[in-house]
One Martini backbone bead per residue (centre of mass of N, CA, C, O) as a GRO file, in nm:
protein
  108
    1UNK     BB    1  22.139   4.160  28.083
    2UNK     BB    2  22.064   4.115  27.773
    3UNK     BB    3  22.325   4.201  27.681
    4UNK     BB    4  22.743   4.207  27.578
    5UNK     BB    5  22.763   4.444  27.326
    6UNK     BB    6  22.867   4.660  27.568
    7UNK     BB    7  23.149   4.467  27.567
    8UNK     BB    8  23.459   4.409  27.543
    9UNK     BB    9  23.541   4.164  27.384
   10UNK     BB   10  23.819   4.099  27.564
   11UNK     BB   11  23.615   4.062  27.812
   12UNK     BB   12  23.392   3.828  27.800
   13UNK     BB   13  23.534   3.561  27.903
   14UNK     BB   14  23.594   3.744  28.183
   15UNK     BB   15  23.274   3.785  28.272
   16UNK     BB   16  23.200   3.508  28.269
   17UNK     BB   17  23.334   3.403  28.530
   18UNK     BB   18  23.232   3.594  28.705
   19UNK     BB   19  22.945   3.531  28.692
   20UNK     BB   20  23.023   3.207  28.761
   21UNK     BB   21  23.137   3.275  29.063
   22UNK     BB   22  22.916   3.426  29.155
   23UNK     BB   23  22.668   3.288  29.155
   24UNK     BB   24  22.791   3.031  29.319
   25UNK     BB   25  22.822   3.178  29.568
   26UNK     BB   26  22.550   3.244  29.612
   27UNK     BB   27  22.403   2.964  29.601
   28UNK     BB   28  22.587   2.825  29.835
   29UNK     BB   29  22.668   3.123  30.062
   30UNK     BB   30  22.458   3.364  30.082
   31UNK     BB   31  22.161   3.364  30.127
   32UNK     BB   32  22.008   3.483  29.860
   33UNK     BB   33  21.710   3.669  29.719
   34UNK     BB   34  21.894   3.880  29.559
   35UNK     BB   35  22.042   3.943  29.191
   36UNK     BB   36  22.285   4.172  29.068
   37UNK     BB   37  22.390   4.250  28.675
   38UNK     BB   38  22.664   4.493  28.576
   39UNK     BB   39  22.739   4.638  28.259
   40UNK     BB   40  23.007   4.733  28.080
   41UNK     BB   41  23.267   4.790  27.860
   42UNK     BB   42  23.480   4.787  28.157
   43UNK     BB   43  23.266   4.639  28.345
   44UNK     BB   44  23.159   4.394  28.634
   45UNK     BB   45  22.880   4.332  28.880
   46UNK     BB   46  22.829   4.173  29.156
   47UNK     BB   47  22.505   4.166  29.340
   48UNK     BB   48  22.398   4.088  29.705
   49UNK     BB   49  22.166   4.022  29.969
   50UNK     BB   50  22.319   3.854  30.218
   51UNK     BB   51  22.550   3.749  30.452
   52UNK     BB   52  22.846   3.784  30.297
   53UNK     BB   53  23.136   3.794  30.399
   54UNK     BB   54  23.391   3.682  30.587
   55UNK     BB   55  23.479   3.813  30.926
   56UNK     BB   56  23.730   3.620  31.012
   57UNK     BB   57  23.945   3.611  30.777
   58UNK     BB   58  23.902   3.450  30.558
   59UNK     BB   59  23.976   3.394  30.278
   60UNK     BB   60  23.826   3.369  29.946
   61UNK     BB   61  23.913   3.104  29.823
   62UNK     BB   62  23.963   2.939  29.541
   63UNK     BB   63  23.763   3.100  29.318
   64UNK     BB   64  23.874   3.364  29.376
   65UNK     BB   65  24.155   3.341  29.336
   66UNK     BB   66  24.145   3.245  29.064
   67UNK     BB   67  24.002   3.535  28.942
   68UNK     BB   68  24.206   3.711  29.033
   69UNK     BB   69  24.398   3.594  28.802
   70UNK     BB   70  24.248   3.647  28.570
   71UNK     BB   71  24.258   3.948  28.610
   72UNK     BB   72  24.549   3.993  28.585
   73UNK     BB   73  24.609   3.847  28.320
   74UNK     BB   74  24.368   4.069  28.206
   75UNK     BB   75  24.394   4.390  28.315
   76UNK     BB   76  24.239   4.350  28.611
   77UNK     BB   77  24.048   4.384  28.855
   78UNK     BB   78  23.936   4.299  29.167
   79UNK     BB   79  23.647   4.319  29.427
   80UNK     BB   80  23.520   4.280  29.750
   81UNK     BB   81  23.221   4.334  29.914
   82UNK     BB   82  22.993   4.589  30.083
   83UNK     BB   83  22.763   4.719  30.007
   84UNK     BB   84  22.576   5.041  30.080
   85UNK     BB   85  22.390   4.860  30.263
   86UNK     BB   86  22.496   4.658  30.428
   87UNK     BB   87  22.433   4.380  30.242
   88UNK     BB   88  22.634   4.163  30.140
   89UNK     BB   89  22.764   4.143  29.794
   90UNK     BB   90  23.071   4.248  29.601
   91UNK     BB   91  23.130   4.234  29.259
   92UNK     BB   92  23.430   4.340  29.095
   93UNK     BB   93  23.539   4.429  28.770
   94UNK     BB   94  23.825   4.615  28.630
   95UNK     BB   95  23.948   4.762  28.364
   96UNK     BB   96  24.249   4.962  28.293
   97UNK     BB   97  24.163   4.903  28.002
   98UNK     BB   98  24.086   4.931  27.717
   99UNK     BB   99  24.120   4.833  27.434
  100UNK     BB  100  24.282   4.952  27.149
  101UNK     BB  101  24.052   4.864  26.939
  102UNK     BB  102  23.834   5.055  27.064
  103UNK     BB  103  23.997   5.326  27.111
  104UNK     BB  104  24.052   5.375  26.779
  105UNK     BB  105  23.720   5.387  26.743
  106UNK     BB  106  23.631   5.639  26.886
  107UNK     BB  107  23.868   5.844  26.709
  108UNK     BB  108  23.722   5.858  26.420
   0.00000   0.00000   0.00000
C-alpha cells in the first residue's frame, strides 16, 4: 500500500506490529521469494509464498503469541493460515468493529 490513510486511526499503531511480526517471520522462517501487504479500513493481510506454517503443531512462537494478545487487546481477531494457493503463510488481522468515531462519520 502506497498510505495508511484508508485505516482507521485507532488500528493503525496496531497493523504497524502486524507488518512488524509478518515481515520478520517471512524474513527469518519462510524463505518466501513474494510478500504482500494488504490494507482497508478494519483489516490487515500479510501473505507470502514460502514454505508455510509448521505443520508439526507447534505452537505460533512467541512474536504470534504476542500479536494474538496485542489483537485481543484492541478488538481484533489474528487468524494465520495457508493461501488458497496451498503454499506459503497468511496473516491476517480483523477488528470486530470500526471504531465509534469512524461509525458516526460515515452517517453524517
Amino acid at each position: 500500500p502506497l498510505t495508511v490513510e484508508v485505516v482507521d486511526p485507532e488500528l493503525r499503531e496496531l497493523f504497524a506490529w502486524v507488518v512488524r511480526e509478518g515481515v520478520t517471520n517471512i524474513v527469518r522462517h519462510a524463505h518466501a521469494s513474494h510478500c504482500r501487504v494488504s490494507l482497508s479500513a478494519d483489516s490487515i493481510e500479510v501473505v507470502d509464498d514460502g514454505i508455510g506454517l509448521d505443520s508439526s503443531g507447534a505452537s505460533d512462537g512467541h512474536g504470534l503469541e504476542g500479536l494474538r494478545q496485542r489483537c485481543q487487546d484492541n478488538g481484533a481477531d489474528l487468524t494465520a493460515g495457508t493461501p488458497s494457493s496451498g503454499k506459503g503463510t497468511v496473516l491476517r488481522v480483523s477488528a470486530r468493529r470500526l471504531s465509534s468515531r469512524l461509525t458516526q462519520d460515515t452517517t453524517r
